[in-house]
N, C-alpha and C positions, 0 to 999 in steps of 0.2 A: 467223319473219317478225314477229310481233307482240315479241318483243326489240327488231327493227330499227325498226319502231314505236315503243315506248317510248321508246328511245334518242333517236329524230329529235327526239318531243314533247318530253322533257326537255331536249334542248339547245335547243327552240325555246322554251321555257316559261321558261328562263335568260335569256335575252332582256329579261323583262317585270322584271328587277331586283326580284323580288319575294325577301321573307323568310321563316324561320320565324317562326310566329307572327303574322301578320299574317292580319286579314279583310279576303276580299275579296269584295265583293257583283256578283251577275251578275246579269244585263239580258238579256230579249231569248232566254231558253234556250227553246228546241226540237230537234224531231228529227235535224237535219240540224249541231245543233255537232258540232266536233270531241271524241269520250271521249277520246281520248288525249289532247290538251292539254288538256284538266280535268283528268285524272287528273293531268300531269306539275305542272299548278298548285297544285292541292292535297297533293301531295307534298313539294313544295319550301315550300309556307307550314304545312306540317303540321295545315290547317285546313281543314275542307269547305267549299264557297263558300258564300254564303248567299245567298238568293234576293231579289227587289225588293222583298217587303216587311219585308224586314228593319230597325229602324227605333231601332240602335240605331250609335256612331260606328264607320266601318270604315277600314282603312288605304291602298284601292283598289278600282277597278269595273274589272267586265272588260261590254261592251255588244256582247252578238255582234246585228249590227243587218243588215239587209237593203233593197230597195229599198220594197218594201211593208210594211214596218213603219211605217208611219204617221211620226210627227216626230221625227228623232233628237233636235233642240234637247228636248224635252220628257223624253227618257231623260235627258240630258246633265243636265237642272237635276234631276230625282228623284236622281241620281247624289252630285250638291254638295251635295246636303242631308244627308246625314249624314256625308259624307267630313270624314276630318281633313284640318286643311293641309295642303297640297302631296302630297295622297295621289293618286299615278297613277290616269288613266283611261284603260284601253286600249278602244278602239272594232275590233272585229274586222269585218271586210264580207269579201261574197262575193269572190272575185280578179276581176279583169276577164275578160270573157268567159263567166260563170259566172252562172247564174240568180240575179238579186237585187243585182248589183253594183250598187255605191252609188259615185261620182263622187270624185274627193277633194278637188273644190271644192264639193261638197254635203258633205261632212266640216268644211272650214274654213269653210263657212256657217254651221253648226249651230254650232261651238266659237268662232267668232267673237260669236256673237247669247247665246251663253254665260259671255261673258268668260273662255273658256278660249283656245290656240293650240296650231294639230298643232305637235308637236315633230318625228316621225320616222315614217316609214312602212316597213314590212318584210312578206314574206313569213312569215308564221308557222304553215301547215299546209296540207296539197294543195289547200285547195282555199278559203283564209283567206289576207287580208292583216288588220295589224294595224297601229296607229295610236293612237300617248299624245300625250293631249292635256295638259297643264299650265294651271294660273292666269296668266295675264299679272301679270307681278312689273314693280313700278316701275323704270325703267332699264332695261330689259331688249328 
């Protein structure tokens, strides 16, 4: 069973177009993340994630956020301050129906008042949707 686990996270964790080598700082970790998609993350960038007070340039944030976590806008901006350009932020929330769901128009509030924009939203673990938000690029 836990193969079948592994396997699901990693193909979910392919998703987030992450590489080797790449840091990616988490937001937002408590008891209730998914291990298995940490682990499948960390596998595929060959790099342990590093935590919010990391404070040196990373190449994406992963922000598993909930409804009582306080202001996502205020994750989002600690998040931009050390990212490289154009470096992915995925916003992970509770799925609908599930303690702590977060809205997805409270998601495009937050990444609007951030000068970011949801790009895409997907299911990414039993009990996790997932959400990259990008820079609003000129033209675009």
């Amino acid at each position: 069973m836990a193969d079948s686990a592994d396997g699901v996270a990693s193909q979910a964790a392919g998703r987030l177009e992450l590489t080797a080598g790449q840091v990616i700082q988490e937001f937002g970790y408590d008891d209730d993340v998914d291990d298995d998609l940490r682990a499948a993350v960390e596998a595929i960038t060959t790099t342990e994630l590093v935590d919010e007070d990391y404070d040196d340039v990373t190449d994406g944030a992963i922000i598993w956020f909930r409804e009582d976590d306080g202001d996502l806008t205020d994750y989002l901006v600690d998040a931009l301050t050390v990212l490289d350009d154009n470096g992915p932020i995925w916003v992970f929330t509770p799925k609908s129906g599930r303690g702590g769901h977060v809205s997805h128009s409270d998601i495009e509030e937050a990444a609007t008042t951030s000068g970011l924009h949801a790009m895409t939203t997907f299911s990414i673990a039993a009990d996790w949707s997932a959400t990259r938000l990008a820079t609003r690029g000129r033209g675009k």
